[in-house]
N, C-alpha and C positions, 0 to 999 in steps of 0.2 A: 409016309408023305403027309399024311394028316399031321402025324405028329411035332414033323419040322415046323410045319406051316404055325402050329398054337406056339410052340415056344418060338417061332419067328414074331409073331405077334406081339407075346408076351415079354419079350426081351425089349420088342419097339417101345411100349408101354412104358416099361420101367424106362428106358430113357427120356422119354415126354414127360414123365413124373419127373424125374431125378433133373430134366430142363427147366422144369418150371421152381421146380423148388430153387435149384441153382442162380438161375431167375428170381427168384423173390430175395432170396436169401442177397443177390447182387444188389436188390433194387434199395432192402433195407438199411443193407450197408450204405449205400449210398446216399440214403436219408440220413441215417445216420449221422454220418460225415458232415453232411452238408448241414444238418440242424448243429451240429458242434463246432464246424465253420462260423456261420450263423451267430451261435451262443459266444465263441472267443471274440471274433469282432463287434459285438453289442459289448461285449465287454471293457474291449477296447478303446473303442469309440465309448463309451463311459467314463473310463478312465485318464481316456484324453481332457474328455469335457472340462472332469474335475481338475484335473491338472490344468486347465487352461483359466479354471477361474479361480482356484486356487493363485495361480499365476498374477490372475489382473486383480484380484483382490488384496494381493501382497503388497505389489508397489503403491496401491492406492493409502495403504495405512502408513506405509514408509513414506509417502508425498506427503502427507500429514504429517506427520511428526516434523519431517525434513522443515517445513511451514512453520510450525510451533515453533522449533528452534528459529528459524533466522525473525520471528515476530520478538521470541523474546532476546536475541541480540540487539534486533534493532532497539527493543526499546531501552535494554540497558546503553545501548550507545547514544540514543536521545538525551536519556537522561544525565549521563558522562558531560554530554554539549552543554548542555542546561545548567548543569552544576560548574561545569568550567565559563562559562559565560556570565553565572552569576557573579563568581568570583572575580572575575577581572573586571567587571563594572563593578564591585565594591570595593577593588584597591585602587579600582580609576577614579572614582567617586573621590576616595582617601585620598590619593595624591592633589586631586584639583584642590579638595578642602581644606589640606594643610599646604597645600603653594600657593598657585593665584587661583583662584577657581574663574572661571569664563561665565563674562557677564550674556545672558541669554534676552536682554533689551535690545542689542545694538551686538553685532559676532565683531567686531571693531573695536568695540569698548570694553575692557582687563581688566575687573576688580581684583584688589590687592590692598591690603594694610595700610601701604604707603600713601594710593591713590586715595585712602580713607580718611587719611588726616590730613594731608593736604586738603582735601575739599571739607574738612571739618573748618582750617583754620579761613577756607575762602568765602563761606559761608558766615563766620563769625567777623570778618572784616565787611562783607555787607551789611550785616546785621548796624556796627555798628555807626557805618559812615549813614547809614538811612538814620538811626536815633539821632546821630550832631545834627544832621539837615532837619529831623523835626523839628528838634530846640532852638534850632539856629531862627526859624520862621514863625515858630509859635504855632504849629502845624495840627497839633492835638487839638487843639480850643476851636479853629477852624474848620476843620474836618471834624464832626463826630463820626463814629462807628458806620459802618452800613451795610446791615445784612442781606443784601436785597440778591447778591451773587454769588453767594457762599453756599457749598457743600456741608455737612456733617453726617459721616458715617461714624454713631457711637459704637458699634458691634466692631469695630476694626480700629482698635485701642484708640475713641474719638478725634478718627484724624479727619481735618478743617480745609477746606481748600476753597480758595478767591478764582472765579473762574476769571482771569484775562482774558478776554477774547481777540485774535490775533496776535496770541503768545503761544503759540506750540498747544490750545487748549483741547482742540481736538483730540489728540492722547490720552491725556486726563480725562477726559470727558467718559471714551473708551474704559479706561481702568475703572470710573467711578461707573459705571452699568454691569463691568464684572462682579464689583461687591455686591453691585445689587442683586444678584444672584440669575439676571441673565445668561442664555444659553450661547456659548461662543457662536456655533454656528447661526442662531438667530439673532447674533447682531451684526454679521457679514453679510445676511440677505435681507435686513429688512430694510422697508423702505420710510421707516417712520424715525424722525429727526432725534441723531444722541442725546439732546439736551431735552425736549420732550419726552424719551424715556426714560431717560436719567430723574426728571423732577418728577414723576410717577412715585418713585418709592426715594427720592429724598427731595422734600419739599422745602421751598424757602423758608429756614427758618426765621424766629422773632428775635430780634434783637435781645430780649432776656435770655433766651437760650442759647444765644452764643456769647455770650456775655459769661454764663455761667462755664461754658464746656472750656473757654479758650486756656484757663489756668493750667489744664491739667492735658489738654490738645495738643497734637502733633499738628501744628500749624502751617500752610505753605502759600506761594503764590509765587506762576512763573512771568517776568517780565523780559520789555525789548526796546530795543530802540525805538524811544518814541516815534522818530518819523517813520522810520520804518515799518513801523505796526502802524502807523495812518495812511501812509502808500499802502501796506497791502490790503487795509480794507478797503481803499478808494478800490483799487485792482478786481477785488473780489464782489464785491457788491453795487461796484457803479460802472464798473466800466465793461459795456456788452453784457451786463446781468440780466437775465431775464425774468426774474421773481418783480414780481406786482409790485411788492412794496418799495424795494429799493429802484425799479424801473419809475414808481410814479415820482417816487424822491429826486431819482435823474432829471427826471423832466419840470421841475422844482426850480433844480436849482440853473437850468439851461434856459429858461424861462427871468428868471431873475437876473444873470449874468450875462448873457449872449445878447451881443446887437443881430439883429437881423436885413437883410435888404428889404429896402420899403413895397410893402404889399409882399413879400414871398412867406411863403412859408417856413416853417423854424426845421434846423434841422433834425434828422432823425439820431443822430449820433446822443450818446451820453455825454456826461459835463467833462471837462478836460478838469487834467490833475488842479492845475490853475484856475477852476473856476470850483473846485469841489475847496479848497484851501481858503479863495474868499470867503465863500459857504461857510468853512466854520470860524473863520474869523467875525463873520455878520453876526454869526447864530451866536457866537460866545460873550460878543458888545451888548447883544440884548436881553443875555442871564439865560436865556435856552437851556432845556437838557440836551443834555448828545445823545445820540444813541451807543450805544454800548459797546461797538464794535471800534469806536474812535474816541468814545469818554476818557478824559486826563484817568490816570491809574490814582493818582493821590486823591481823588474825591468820588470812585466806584470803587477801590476796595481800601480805602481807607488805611495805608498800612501804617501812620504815624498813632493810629489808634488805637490798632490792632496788630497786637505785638507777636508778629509772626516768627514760629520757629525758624523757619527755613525761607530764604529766599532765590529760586532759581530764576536762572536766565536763557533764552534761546539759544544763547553762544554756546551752551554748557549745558543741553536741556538731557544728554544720554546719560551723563556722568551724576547732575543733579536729583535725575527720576528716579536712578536707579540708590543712590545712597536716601529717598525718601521712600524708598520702597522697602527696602532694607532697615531705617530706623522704624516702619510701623510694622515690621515682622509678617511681611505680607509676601514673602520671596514665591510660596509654592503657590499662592492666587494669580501673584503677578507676571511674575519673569517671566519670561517666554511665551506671554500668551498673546501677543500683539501678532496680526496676519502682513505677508509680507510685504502690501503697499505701506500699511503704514511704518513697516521698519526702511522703508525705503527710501521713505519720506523725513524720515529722520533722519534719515543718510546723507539725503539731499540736503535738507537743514545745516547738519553739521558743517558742508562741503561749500556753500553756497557764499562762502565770504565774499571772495572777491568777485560773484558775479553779482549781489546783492548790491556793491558799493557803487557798479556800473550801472545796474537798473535805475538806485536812487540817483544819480548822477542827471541819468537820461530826464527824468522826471521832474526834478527840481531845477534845472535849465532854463525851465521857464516861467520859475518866479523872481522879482526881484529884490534887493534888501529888505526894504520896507514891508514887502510882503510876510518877508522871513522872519522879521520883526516881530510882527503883526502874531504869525502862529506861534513865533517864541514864548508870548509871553502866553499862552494858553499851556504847553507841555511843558515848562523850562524846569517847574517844580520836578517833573518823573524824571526828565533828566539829572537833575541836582540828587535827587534821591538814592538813584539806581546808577550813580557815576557813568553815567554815558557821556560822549563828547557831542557839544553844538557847534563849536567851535567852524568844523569841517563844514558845513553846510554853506557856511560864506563865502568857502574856495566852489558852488556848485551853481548859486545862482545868478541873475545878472550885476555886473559891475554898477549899475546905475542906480543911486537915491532916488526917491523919491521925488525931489525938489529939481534935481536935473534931470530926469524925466518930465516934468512940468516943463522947465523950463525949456527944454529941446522943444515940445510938440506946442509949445505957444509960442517959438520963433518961424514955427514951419520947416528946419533945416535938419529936423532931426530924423535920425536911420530910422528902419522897419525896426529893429529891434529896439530903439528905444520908446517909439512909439507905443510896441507893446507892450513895454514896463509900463508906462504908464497907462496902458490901458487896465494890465493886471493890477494895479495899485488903486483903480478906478476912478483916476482923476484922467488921465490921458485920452487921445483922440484918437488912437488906433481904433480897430477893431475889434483886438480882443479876440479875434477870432486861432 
């Protein structure tokens, strides 16, 4: 009995041991496992990682390169543009220079070979009917030189220019501040007068000095219809002008010519064209200087004196500027540097025939022969000169002499209009007004 009971015992035993080891031996294993579970997916998850930046660092070197490539298409394709764009502005260039090349003064006005000599030969026909009318009057001896409005730019193969004023001078005026080495866009905003900057760096020269340059000087000066260049000074300087000087001048001459009612006060209005015409009819009987704007051309620039290369005209002032800009070699200074009022304004210029002939119409209406007379013989020389016709001015003003304007307003039976011939003649009883 004993005996069962120890090896009952002993048998328990060994299975408790033989559980627990089986047990450990279980638990090991399953550590085991589970640390080599563990160790594959750390591995894993490693190997992903790497692979995954592997991955995002691939395409980021490929995006780069991809980049570099189309940087340097592009720029061989820029340069493709560039190189093909030079070339057809150098065979545009060619063709403009061996056909007509486009005049950049005026997009209107075609230089051409043709256009070249023709205005060579129109220019040598004024030249030469101005030298008969010097001889013809003995004009040299009477007129000496007079430097007193003359340009000289010696740096710009010594070309000479007689400023006209209201002759298209404003232009010129313009071109002469570009040589002077003026900043284009500082002469579009300033506010300080062309001709004032302009005599800054070219001062009136001394008669010696232009004496000596003219022989060897590209010589010019633009002119106009005498009356026309005296209407439009009247226009621009007297009538509604607001500058002091020629306003106190207005009231000059409205003061000297106007009747007024007894005890009123004088009007505020400027001189009428008819009373600025007496003006300088007075002013010229008494040996007066003119002032500048209205001075005969034959004794402010002297041209029977001063034997001018070239002589332009406003009729002709796009065609003329541009072939004296061309004889002084001055194309890449000049051409196309004008802003587009003033090529506008030349536009207008050129355009303005037949409204100019209506304005002088409207204007000269109300002077009559005698009047006309009268200023004749102040301008008649710039006309004889410069072949303009006066002719036409007789078909503008009134029918009535002078003597039958008298006569009308000393019978009392005479019209308002003839009254005011004779008032404008300054012998009649009108008013003048």
């Amino acid at each position: 009995m004993q005996i069962r009971w120890r090896s009952g015992r002993r048998l328990h035993t060994y299975l408790k041991i033989g559980t627990c080891v089986l047990v450990g031996v279980c638990y090991f294993a399953f550590l085991f496992r589970e640390s080599l579970n563990a160790f594959e997916h750390r591995e894993r998850a490693n190997a992903a990682e790497a692979l995954e930046a592997a991955e995002n660092t691939e395409p980021s070197k490929q995006q780069l390169k991809l980049k570099r490539q189309q940087l340097q298409r592009q720029r061989l394709l820029d340069q493709q543009r560039a190189d093909s764009s030079r070339t057809n502005g150098n065979s545009s260039v060619a063709r403009k220079t061996t056909a007509t090349p486009a005049s950049t003064l005026n997009p209107v006005y075609e230089y051409s070979e043709e256009l070249h000599s023709r205005t060579e030969r129109d220019l040598k026909l004024r030249r030469d009917h101005l030298a008969a009318v010097c001889e013809r009057y003995k004009l040299q001896e009477k007129y000496p030189p007079n430097p007193w409005e003359f340009f000289i730019s010696p740096g710009h193969n010594n070309l000479v220019w007689c400023n006209v004023f209201k002759a298209a001078s404003s232009t010129w005026m313009y071109y002469f501040n570009i040589l002077a080495g003026y900043d284009l866009k500082y002469l579009q905003r300033t506010e300080v007068q062309p001709l004032e900057l302009a005599r800054q760096r070219f001062p009136r020269p001394e008669l010696a000095e232009l004496l000596e340059l003219l022989p060897s000087a590209l010589s010019f000066l633009f002119v106009r219809d005498p009356f026309e260049r005296i209407l439009s000074a009247y226009r621009n300087k007297l009538e509604g002008n607001r500058n002091s000087f020629y306003k106190a001048l207005g009231s000059k001459i409205v003061h000297r010519f106007r009747r007024r009612s007894t005890g009123g006060p004088w009007p505020r209005c400027g001189p009428t064209f008819e009373e600025f015409v007496r003006f300088l009819i007075q002013e010229h009987k008494a040996g007066r200087r003119f002032d500048e704007h209205w001075a005969p051309i034959y004794s402010f620039c002297t041209p029977c004196s001063v034997n001018f290369s070239i002589i332009g005209k406003t009729e002709t002032f796009q065609r003329d500027s541009e072939f004296i800009i061309r004889q002084a070699g001055l194309e890449s200074l000049l051409l196309g540097k004008l802003p587009r009022r003033k090529l506008r304004k030349i536009g207008n210029l050129a355009r303005s025939g037949v409204n100019s002939e209506a304005l002088v119409e409207h204007y000269f209406a109300d002077l009559d022969r005698t009047t006309l007379d009268q200023l004749l013989k102040i301008y008649r020389i710039d006309f004889e000169l410069f072949d303009y016709d006066y002719l036409k001015y007789y078909d503008m003003v009134h029918p009535w002499t002078l003597e039958q304007s008298t006569q009308t307003a000393g019978t009392g039976t005479g019209t308002g209009a003839g009254a005011g011939a004779g008032s404008a003649a300054g012998t009649g009883t009108g008013t003048g007004t």
